[in-house]
C-alpha positions in Angstrom: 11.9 27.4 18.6 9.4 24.7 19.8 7.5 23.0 17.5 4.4 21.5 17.9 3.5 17.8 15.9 0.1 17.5 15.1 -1.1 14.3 16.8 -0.5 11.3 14.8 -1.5 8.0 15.7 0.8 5.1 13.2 -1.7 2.1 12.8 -0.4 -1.2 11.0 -2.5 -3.1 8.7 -2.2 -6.4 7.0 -4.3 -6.5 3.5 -5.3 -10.5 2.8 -6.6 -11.6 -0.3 -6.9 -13.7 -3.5 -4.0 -12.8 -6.4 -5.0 -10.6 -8.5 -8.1 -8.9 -6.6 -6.5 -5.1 -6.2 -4.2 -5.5 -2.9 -1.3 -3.2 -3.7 -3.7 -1.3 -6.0 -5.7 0.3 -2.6 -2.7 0.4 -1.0 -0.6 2.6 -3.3 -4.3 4.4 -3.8 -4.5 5.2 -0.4 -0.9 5.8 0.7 -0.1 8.2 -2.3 -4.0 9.3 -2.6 -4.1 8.7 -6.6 -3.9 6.0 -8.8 -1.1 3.8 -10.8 -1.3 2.9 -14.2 -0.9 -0.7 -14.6 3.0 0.1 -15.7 3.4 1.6 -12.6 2.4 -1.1 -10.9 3.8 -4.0 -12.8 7.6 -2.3 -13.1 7.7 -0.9 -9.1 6.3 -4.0 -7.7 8.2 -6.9 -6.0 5.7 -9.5 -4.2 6.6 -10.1 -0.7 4.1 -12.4 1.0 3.3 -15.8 -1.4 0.2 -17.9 -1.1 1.3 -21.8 -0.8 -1.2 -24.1 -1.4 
């Protein structure tokens, strides 16, 4: 059988911003279209990108 893929177009983004403004917050909100409680959040995330002054 031959299935057909809906067209789907992978974009990247990069998300820049002060800590502590909601970055992974609209992320996650986006990605999984809900919310995370601030557990969520706190025990899932693992910074990757560090602002050096």
């Amino acid at each position: 059988m031959d299935y057909e893929r809906p067209n789907v177009e992978t974009i990247k983004c990069v998300v820049v911003g002060d800590n502590a403004v909601g970055k992974t917050r609209l992320i996650c909100a986006r990605a999984c279209n809900s919310t995370l409680t601030q557990y969520q959040l706190l025990a899932t995330h693992v910074p990757t990108v560090w602002a050096i002054d």
